[in-house]
C-alpha positions as CSV (number, residue, x, y, z in Angstrom):
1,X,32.9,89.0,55.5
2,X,36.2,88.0,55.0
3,X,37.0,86.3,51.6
4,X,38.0,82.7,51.1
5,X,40.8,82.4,49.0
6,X,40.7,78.6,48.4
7,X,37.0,78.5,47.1
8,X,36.4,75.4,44.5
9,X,35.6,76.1,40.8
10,X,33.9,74.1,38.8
11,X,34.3,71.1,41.8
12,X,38.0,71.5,41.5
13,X,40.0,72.5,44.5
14,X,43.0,75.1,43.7
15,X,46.7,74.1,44.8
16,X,48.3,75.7,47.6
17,X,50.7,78.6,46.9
18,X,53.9,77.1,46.7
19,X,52.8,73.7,45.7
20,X,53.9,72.1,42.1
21,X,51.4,70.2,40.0
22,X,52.0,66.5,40.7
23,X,53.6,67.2,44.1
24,X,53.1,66.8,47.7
25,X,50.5,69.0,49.6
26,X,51.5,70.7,52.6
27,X,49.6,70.0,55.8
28,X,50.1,72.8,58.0
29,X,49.1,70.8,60.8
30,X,51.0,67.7,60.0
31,X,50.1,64.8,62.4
32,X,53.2,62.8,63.6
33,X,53.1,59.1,63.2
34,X,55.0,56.3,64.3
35,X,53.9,54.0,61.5
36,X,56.2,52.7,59.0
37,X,54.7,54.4,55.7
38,X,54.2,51.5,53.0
39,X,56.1,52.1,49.6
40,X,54.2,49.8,46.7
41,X,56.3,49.9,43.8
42,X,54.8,51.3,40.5
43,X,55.7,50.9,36.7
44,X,55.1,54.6,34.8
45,X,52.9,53.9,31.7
46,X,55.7,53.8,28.8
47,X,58.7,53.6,30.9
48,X,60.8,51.3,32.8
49,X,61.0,53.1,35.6
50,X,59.6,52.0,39.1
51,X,58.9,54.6,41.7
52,X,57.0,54.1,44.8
53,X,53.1,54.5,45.5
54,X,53.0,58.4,46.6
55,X,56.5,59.0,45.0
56,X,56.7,62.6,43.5
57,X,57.4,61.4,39.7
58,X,60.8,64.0,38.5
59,X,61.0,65.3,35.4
60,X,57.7,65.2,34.5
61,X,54.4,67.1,34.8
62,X,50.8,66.8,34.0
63,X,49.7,68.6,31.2
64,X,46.7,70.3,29.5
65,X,47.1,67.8,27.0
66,X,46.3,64.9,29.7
67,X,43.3,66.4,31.0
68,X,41.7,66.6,27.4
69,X,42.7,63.0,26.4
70,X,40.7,61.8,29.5
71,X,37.8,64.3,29.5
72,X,37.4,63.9,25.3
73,X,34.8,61.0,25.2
74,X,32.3,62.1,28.2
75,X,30.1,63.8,25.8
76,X,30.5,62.2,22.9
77,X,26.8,61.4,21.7
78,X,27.8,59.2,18.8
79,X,29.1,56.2,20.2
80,X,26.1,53.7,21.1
81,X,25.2,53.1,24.6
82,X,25.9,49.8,26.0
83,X,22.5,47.4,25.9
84,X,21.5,46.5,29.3
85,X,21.4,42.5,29.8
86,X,17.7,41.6,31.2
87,X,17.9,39.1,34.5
88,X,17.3,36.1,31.7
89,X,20.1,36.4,29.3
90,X,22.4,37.3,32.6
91,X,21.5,33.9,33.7
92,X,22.0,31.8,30.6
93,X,25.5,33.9,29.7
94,X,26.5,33.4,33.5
95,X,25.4,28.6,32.8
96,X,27.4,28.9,29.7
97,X,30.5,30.2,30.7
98,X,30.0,28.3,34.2
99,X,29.2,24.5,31.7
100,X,31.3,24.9,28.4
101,X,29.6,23.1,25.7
102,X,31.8,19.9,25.7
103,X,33.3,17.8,22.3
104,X,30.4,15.0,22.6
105,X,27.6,17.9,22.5
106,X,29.1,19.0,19.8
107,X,29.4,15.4,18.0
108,X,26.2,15.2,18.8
109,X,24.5,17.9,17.4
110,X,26.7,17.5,14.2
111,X,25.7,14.1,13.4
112,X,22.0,14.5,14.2
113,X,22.2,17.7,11.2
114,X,24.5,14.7,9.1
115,X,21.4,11.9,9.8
116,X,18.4,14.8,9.1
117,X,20.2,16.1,5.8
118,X,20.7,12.1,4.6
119,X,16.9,11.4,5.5
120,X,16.0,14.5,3.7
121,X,18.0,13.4,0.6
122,X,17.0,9.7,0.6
123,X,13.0,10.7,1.2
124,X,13.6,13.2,-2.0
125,X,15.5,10.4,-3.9
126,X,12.7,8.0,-2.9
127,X,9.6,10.5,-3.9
128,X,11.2,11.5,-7.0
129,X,11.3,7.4,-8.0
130,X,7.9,7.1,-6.8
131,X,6.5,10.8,-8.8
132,X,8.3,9.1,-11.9
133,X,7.3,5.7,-12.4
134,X,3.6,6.7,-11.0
135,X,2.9,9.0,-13.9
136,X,3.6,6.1,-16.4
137,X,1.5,3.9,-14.2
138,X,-1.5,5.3,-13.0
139,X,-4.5,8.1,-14.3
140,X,-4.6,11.7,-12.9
141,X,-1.9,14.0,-11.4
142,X,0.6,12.1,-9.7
143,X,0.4,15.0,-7.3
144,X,-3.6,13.8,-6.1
145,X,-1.4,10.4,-4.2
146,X,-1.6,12.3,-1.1
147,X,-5.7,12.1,-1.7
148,X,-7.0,9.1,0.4
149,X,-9.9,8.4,-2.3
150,X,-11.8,5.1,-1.9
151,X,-11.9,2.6,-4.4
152,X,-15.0,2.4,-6.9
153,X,-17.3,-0.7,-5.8
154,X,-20.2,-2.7,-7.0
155,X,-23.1,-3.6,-5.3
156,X,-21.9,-5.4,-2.8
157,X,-19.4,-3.3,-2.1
158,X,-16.5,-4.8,-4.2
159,X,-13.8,-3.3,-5.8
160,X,-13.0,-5.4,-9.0
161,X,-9.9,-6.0,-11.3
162,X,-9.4,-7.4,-14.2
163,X,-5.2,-8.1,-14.7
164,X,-3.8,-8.8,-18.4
165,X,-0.6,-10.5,-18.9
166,X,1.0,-10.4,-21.9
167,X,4.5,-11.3,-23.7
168,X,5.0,-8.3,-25.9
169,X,8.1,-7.2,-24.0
170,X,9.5,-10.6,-25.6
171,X,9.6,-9.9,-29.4
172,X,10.6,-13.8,-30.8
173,X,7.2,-15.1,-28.8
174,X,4.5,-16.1,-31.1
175,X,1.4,-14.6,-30.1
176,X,2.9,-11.9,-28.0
177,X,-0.3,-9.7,-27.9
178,X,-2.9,-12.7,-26.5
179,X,-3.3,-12.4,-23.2
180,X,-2.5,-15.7,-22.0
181,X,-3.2,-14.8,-18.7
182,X,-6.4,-13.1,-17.2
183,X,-7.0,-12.8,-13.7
184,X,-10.2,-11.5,-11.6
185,X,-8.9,-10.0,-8.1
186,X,-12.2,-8.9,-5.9
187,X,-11.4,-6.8,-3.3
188,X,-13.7,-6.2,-0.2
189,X,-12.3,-3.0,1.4
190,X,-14.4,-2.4,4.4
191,X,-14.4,-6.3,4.9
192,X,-10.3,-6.3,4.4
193,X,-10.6,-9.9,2.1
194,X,-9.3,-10.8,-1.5
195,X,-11.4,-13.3,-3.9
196,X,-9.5,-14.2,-7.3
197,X,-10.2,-16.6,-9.9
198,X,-8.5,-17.1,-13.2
199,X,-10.2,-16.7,-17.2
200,X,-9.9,-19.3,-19.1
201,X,-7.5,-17.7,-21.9
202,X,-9.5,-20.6,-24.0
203,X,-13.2,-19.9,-23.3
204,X,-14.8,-19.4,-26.8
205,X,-16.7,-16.9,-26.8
206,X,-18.3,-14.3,-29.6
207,X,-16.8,-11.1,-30.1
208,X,-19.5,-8.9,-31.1
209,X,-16.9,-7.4,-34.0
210,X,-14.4,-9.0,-36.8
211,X,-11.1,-10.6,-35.3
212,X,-8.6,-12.2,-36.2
213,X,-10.6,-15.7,-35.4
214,X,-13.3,-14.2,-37.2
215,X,-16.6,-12.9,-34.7
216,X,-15.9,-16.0,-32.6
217,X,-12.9,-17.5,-31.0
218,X,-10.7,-17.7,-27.8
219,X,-11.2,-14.5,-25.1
220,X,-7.5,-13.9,-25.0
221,X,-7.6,-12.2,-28.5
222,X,-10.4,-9.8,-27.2
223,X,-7.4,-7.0,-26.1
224,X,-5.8,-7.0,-28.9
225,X,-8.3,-7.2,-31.5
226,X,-10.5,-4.4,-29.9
227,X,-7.6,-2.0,-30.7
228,X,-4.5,-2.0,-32.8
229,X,-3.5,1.6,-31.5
230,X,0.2,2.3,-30.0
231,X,-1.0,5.5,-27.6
232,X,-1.7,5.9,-24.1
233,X,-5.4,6.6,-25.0
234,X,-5.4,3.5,-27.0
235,X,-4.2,1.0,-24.0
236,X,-6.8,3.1,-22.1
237,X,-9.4,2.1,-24.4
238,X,-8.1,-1.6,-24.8
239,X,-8.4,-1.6,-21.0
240,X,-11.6,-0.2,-20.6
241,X,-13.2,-2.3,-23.4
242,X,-11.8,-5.7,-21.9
243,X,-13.1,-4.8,-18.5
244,X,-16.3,-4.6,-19.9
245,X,-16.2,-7.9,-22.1
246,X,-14.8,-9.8,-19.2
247,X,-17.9,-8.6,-17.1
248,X,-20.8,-9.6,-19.1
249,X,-19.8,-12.7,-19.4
250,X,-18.7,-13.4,-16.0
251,X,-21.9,-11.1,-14.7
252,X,-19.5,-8.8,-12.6
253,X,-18.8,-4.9,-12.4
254,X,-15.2,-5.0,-13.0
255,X,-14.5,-1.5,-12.5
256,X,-10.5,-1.4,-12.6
257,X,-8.1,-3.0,-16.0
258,X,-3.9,-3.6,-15.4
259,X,-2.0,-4.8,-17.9
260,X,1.5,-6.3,-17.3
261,X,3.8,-8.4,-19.2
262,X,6.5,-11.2,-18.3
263,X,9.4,-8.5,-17.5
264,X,7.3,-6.8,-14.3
265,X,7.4,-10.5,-12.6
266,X,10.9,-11.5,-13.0
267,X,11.8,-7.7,-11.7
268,X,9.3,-7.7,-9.5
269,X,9.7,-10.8,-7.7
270,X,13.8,-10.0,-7.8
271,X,13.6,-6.8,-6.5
272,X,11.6,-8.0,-3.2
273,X,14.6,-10.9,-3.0
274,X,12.6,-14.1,-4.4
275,X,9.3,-15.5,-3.3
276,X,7.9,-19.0,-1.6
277,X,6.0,-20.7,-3.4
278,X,4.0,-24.5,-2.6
279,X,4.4,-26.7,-5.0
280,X,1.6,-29.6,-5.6
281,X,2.0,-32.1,-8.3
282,X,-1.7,-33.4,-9.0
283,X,-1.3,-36.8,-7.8
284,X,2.4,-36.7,-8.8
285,X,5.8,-35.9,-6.1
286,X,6.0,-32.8,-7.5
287,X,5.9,-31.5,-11.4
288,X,7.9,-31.2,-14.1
289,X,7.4,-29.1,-17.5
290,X,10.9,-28.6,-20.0
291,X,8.9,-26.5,-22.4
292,X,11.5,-23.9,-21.2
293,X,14.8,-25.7,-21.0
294,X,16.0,-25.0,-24.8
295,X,17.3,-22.0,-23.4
296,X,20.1,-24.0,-21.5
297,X,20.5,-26.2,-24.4
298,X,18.6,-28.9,-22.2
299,X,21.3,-29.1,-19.9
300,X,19.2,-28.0,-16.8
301,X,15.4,-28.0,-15.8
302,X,13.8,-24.8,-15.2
303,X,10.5,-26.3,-14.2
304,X,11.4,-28.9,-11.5
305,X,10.0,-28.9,-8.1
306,X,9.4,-31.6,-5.5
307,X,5.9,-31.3,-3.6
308,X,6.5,-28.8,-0.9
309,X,7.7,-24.8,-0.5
310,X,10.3,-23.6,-3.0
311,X,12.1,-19.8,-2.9
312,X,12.2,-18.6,-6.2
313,X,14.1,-16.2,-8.0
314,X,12.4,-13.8,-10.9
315,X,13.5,-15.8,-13.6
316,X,12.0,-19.4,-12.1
317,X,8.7,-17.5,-10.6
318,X,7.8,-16.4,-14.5
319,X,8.8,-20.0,-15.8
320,X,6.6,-21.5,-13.0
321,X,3.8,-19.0,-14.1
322,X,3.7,-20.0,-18.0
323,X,4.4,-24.0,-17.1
324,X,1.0,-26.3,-18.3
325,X,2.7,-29.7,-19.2
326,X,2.4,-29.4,-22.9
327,X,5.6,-30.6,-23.9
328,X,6.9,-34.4,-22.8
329,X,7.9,-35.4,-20.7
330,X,6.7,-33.3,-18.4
331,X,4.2,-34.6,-15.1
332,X,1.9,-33.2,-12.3
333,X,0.4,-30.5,-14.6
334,X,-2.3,-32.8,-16.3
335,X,-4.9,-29.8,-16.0
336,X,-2.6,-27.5,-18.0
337,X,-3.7,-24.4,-18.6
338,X,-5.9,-24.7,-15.1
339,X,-2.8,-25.7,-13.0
340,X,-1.0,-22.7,-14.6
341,X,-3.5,-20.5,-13.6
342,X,-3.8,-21.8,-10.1
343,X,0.8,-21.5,-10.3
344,X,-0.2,-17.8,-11.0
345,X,-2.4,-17.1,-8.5
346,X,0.3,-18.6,-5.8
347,X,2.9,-16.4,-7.1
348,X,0.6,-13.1,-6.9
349,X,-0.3,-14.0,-3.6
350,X,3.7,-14.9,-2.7
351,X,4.9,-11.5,-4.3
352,X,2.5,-9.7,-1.9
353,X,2.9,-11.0,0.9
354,X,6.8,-10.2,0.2
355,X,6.0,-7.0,-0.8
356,X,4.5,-6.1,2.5
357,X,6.6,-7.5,4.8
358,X,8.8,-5.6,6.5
359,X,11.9,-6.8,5.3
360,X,10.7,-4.8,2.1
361,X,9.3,-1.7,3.0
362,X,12.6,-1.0,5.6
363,X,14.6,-1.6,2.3
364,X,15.3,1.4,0.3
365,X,16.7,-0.7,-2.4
366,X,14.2,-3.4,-2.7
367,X,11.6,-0.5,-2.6
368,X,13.4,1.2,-5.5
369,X,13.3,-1.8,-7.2
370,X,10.0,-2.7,-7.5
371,X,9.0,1.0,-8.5
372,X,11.2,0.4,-11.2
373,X,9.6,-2.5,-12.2
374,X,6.0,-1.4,-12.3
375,X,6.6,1.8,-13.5
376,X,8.4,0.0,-16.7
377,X,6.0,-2.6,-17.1
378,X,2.7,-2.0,-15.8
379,X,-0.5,0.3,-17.4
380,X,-3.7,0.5,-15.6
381,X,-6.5,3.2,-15.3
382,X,-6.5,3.3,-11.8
383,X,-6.6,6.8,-10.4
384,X,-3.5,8.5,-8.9
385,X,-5.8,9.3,-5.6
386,X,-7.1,5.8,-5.3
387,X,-3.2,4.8,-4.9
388,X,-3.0,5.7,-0.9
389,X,-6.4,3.3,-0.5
390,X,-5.7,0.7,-2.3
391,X,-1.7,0.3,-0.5
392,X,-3.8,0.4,2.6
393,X,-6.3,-2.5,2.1
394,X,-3.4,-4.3,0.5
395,X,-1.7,-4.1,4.0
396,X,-4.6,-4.6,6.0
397,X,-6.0,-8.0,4.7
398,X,-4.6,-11.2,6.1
399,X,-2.9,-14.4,4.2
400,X,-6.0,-16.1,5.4
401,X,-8.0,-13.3,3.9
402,X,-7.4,-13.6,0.5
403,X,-9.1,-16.9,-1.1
404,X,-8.2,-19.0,-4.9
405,X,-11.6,-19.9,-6.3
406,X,-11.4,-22.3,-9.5
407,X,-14.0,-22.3,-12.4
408,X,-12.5,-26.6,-13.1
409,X,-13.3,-28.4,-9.8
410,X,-10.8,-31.4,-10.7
411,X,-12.5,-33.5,-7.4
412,X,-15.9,-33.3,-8.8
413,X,-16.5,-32.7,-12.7
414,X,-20.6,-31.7,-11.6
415,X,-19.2,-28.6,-9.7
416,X,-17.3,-27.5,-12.3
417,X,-18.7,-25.0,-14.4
418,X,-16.5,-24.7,-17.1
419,X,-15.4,-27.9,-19.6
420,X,-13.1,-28.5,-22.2
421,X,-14.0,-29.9,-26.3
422,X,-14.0,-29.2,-28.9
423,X,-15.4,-26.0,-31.2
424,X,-14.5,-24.9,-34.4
425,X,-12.0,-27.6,-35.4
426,X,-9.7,-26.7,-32.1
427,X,-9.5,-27.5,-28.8
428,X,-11.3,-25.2,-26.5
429,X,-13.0,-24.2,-22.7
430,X,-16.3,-24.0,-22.7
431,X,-19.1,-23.6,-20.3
432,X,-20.9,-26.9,-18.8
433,X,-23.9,-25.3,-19.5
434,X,-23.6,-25.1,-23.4
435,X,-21.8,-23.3,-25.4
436,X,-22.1,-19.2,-24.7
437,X,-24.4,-20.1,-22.0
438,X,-22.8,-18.6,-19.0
439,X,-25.8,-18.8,-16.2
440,X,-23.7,-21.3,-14.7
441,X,-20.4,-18.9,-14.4
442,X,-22.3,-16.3,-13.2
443,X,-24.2,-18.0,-10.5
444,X,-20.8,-18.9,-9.5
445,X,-19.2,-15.7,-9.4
446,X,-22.4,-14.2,-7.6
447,X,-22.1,-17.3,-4.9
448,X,-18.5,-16.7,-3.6
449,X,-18.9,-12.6,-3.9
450,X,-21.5,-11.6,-2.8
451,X,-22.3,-10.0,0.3
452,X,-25.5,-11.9,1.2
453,X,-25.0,-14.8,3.3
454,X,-28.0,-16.6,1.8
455,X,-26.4,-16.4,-1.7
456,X,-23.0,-17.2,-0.3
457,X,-24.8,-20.2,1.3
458,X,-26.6,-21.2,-1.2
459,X,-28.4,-23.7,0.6
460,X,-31.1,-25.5,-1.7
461,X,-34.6,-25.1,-1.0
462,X,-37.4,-27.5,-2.1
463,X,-40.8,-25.2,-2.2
464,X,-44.0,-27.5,-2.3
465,X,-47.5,-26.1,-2.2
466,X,-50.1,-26.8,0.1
467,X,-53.0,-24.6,-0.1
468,X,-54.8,-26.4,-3.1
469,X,-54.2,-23.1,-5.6
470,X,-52.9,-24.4,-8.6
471,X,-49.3,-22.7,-9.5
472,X,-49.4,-21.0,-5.5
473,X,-46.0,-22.7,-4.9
474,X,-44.5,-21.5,-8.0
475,X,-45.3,-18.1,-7.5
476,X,-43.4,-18.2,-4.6
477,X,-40.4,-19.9,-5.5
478,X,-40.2,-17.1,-7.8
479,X,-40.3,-14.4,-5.1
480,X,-37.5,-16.5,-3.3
481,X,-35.5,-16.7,-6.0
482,X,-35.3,-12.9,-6.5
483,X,-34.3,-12.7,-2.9
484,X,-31.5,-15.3,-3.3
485,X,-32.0,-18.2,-2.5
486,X,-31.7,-20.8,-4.2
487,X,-34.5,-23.0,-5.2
488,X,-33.6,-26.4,-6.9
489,X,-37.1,-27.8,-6.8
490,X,-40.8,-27.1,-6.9
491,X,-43.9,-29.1,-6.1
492,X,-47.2,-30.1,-4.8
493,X,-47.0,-30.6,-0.6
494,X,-48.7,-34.4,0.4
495,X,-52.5,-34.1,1.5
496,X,-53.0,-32.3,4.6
497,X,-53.9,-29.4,6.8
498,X,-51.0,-26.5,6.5
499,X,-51.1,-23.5,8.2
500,X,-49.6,-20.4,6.0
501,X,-46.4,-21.5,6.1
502,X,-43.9,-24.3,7.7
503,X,-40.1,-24.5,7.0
504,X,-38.4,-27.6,8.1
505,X,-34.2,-27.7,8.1
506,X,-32.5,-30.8,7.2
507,X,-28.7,-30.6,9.2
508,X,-27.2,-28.2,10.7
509,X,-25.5,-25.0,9.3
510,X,-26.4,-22.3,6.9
511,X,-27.5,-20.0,9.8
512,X,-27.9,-17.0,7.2
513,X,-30.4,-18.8,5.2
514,X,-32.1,-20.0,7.9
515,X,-32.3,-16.1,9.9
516,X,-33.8,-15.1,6.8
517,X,-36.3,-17.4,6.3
518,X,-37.5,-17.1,9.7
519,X,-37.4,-13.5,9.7
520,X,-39.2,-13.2,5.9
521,X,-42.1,-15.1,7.4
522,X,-41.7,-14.5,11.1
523,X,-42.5,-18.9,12.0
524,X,-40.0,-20.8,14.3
525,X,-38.0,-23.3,11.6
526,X,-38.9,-27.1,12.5
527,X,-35.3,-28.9,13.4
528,X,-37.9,-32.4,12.9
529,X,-38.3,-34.5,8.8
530,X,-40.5,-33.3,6.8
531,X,-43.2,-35.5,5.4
532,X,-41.8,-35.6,1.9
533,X,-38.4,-37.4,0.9
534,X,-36.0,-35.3,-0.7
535,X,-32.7,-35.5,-2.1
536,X,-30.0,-35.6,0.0
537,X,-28.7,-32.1,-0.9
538,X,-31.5,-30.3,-0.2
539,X,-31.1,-28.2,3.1
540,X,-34.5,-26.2,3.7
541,X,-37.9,-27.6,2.9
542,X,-41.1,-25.0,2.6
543,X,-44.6,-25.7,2.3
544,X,-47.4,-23.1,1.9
545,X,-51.1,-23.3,3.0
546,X,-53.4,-21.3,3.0
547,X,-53.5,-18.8,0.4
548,X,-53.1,-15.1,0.8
C-alpha cells in the first residue's frame, strides 16, 4: 500500500514542499480563468500598511508565538461561562432597547417617590401630634387607639358625659376652681343622636362632706372641694367623684367626666377657623353684655350681636360662652345664667359641626391645631380604645340629630322643673318641687332619654275602677306606673257594666303608648269619649271591671 505523504495531524493539513508559511499554495492543476480577480484592500493590525485581500504580507511570518496567543484561553476552566438568557428576559431586554424609557417616565416615577416620601413624613408628623397630646388626654396606652372598643352605656343604651369647665388656666379670676359650667351630653350610639342639657352651676344641693360653703351650697364647688390634689390620679378621682354626684341627683348613669378650661375653646374654635353661631335676644334685636369690655378700656363691645348668625373667632366664642347680663347695661340675656348655658350649648354644637366638616379634616394645620388644643387643655377618663368609636358616632350623627333640652322652660314656668329664690341668705336654683327634692328633674331626664317610647311620650293616663273592689284601680295604676306610663290620676269608674278592661284615647298621637296598651291587655283602644270628663291633658282613659 503505498504511503500518503500529505496525511493530516491533529486535523491540520501539512504545507506543500516548497511552500512558505503565509504564502500561496500551489495548484498543480491550476484552472485558467477569465475573471478579473477582486483586490479588497486590508489594514495590517498595528501598521499603516494596506495590502490586498489574498496579498502575500513581506517581511513577516506567523509565528509559534501567534498560535499560543489564540489557542491560550480554549481551556481555561476559570473564567465563568456566559448565563444563557431564558426566552422571557430576551424579550423584555429586546422592548427596552427597542422603547427607551423617555424623560416624562422618568419625571414621573421621581415625583410619585417625592409625593410617597412627603405623605410618609406628614402621616408620621401627624401620628406623632396625635400619640402626644392623646397620652395627656385620655386613660390607657395611647397605642390601644387602633382598638375599635364601644362606649360604656346605661340601660337604655346611652353613653353619658358629664363636661367641666373651669377658669384655672386664668390665674387673676376669682373663683377659678368652680365650675361654672356643667354640661350633660347623652349619646345614643346605635341610634346615631345627641341629647344635652346644661347644670345649673347654682342648684343648692348638700354635699354629703365639709366644703367650703359648709355641707350645703351651690354644685359648682362639688369638683373642687371633693379633692384639693395636683396629680393625675387626683383629677381622676375629682372626675370620677363628680360624675357620680351629678348622677344621683339627676337619676342618670353618667359613665364618662371631661374637664376643660376657657383656653381649649378660644384654641379650639381658632384652630378649626371660627364658628357660626345664632344669636337670639329673648324678646330683644339681639343682646348685649359689657361685663368683658374693661379689657379694651371700654372702647369696644365684646358681647354685641344682632338677632341672626354670627362667625366667631376663639376669643368672641368664649366671651359669648361666659355672657349672662349681670352687668348694665347689658339686654336680651334676662335668664342669665340659663341663656349662657343655652350660648354654650350652641357653640359645642357649632365647634362640631366645624370640626367635622371637611374643610377641617383635609387641613393638616387646622387638624394640628386642635390636637394642640385638647391635648393642653383637656383631662378626661375616657379610654384610649374608646377614642376610634366615639370619632365615629361623632361623624355619624346629623345636625338634626343632636337636640338642646332646658331644665327653665321660659314659655311656661309649670314645665319648668327647676326655679330660682332664695336659700341660705343668697340667691340660688332650686328645684320646683322643693328644695333637694329632685323627682321632678329626674322624671325629666328619664322622659327625653330614654328608649321607651311610652316614657318618651309620656302621655297621661287617668285609671278609674270598675269592678266594685275597693283599691282594684289603684293596684293597677301601680303596675302601670312601673311599666312607664304615666298616671296623673286615679278613681272610681261611673255605675255600670265593664267588661275586664276598656281604654278609650282622647286625640290623636302617642302611637307608642297606645301599641302598648293594646298589646299589655290584648282589647282594640275606643277612638269614641269616655263617660267621665277629664282634664284636657289627659290622653288615655282606663277602666277596669271585673276583677281577676
Amino acid at each position: 500500500m503505498k504511503k500518503n505523504k500529505n496525511s493530516s495531524i491533529d486535523g491540520f493539513v501539512p504545507r506543500q514542499a516548497g511552500n512558505q508559511l503565509g504564502g500561496l499554495h500551489r495548484d498543480d492543476n491550476p484552472q485558467v480563468s477569465t475573471e478579473v480577480p477582486e483586490y479588497k484592500p486590508l489594514h495590517t493590525t498595528g501598521s499603516d500598511a494596506v495590502r490586498n485581500l489574498g496579498e502575500p504580507q513581506t517581511g513577516h511570518g506567523l509565528g509559534r508565538s501567534d498560535i499560543d496567543d489564540s489557542l491560550r484561553d480554549i481551556d481555561d476552566d476559570t473564567k465563568e461561562p456566559v448565563k444563557k438568557l431564558s426566552r422571557r428576559q430576551r424579550r423584555r431586554m429586546a422592548k427596552q432597547l427597542k422603547r427607551p424609557r423617555s424623560l416624562t417616565n422618568r419625571i414621573i416615577r421621581w415625583f410619585i417617590l417625592i409625593l410617597v416620601v412627603a405623605v410618609l413624613a406628614v402621616g408620621g408628623y401627624f401620628a406623632y401630634k396625635f400619640i402626644n397630646a392623646g397620652g395627656n388626654v385620655f386613660q390607657g396606652n395611647i397605642l390601644a387607639i387602633f382598638e375599635n372598643q364601644p362606649l360604656k352605656q346605661d340601660s337604655n343604651g346611652r353613653s353619658n358625659f358629664l363636661i367641666l369647665g373651669t377658669s384655672e388656666d386664668d390665674p387673676g379670676h376669682p373663683g377659678s376652681t368652680l365650675t361654672d359650667s356643667m354640661l350633660v351630653v347623652s349619646v345614643d350610639q346605635n341610634q346615631k343622636n345627641v341629647y344635652m342639657f346644661s347644670v345649673p352651676r347654682d342648684l343648692y344641693v348638700q354635699y354629703g362632706a365639709a366644703c367650703t360653703a359648709g355641707y350645703a351650697g351651690k354644685i359648682n364647688e362639688y369638683f373642687s372641694c371633693s379633692n384639693s390634689g395636683t396629680t393625675k390620679n387626683d383629677e381622676q378621682d375629682r372626675l370620677a367623684k363628680t360624675q357620680k354626684f351629678v348622677g344621683n341627683i339627676f337619676g342618670l348613669d353618667i359613665q364618662y367626666g371631661v374637664h376643660v378650661d376657657q383656653t381649649v375653646i378660644k384654641q379650639a374654635v381658632d384652630a378649626v377657623g371660627g364658628i357660626d353661631v345664632n344669636i337670639e335676644g329673648d324678646g330683644y334685636p339681639g343682646i348685649l353684655d359689657r361685663n368683658f369690655d374693661w379689657r379694651c378700656n371700654y372702647t369696644c363691645y365684646l358681647v354685641k350681636y344682632d338677632n341672626g348668625i354670627h362667625h366667631l373667632d376663639g376669643a368672641h366664642a368664649l366671651y359669648l360662652s361666659m355672657a349672662r347680663g349681670d352687668v348694665a347695661p347689658t339686654y336680651g340675656l334676662a335668664n342669665s345664667n340659663f341663656d349662657r348655658e343655652k350660648n354654650q350649648q350652641k357653640i359645642i354644637i357649632a365647634l362640631r359641626d366645624k370640626a367635622i366638616s371637611t374643610g377641617t379634616i383635609t387641613n393638616l394645620d387646622k387638624i394640628t391645631k386642635l390636637i394642640d388644643a385638647l391635648g393642653n387643655n383637656l383631662r378626661t377618663n375616657i379610654q384610649t380604645s374608646e377614642i376610634r368609636t366615639l370619632m365615629q358616632v361623632a361623624g355619624e350623627v346629623k345636625s338634626g340629630g343632636i337636640r338642646m333640652l332646658s331644665l327653665l322652660d321660659a314659655i311656661d314656668s309649670s314645665k319648668s322643673v327647676v326655679t330660682t329664690g332664695m336659700y341660705g341668705g343668697a340667691s340660688v336654683v332650686m328645684p320646683s318641687a322643693g328644695i333637694f327634692d329632685y323627682s321632678g328633674i329626674q322624671a325629666f331626664v328619664k322622659k327625653n332619654l330614654s328608649s321607651d317610647p311610652v316614657v318618651r311620650e309620656a302621655a297621661p293616663v287617668v285609671v278609674l275602677n270598675g269592678s266594685g273592689q275597693a283599691g282594684y284601680a289603684q293596684t293597677k295604676a301601680d303596675s302601670l306606673t312601673s311599666q312607664g306610663f304615666t298616671v296623673s290620676s286615679v278613681g272610681n269608674a261611673p255605675a255600670g257594666k265593664y267588661g275586664t278592661v276598656v281604654i278609650y284615647q282622647i286625640g290623636t298621637g302617642n302611637t307608642g303608648t297606645a301599641e302598648k296598651l293594646s298589646t299589655l291587655y290584648g282589647v282594640t283602644i275606643k277612638k269614641t269619649a269616655p263617660p267621665v270628663t277629664v282634664d284636657a291633658s289627659v290622653k288615655f282613659v282606663i277602666i277596669f271591671g271585673t276583677a281577676k
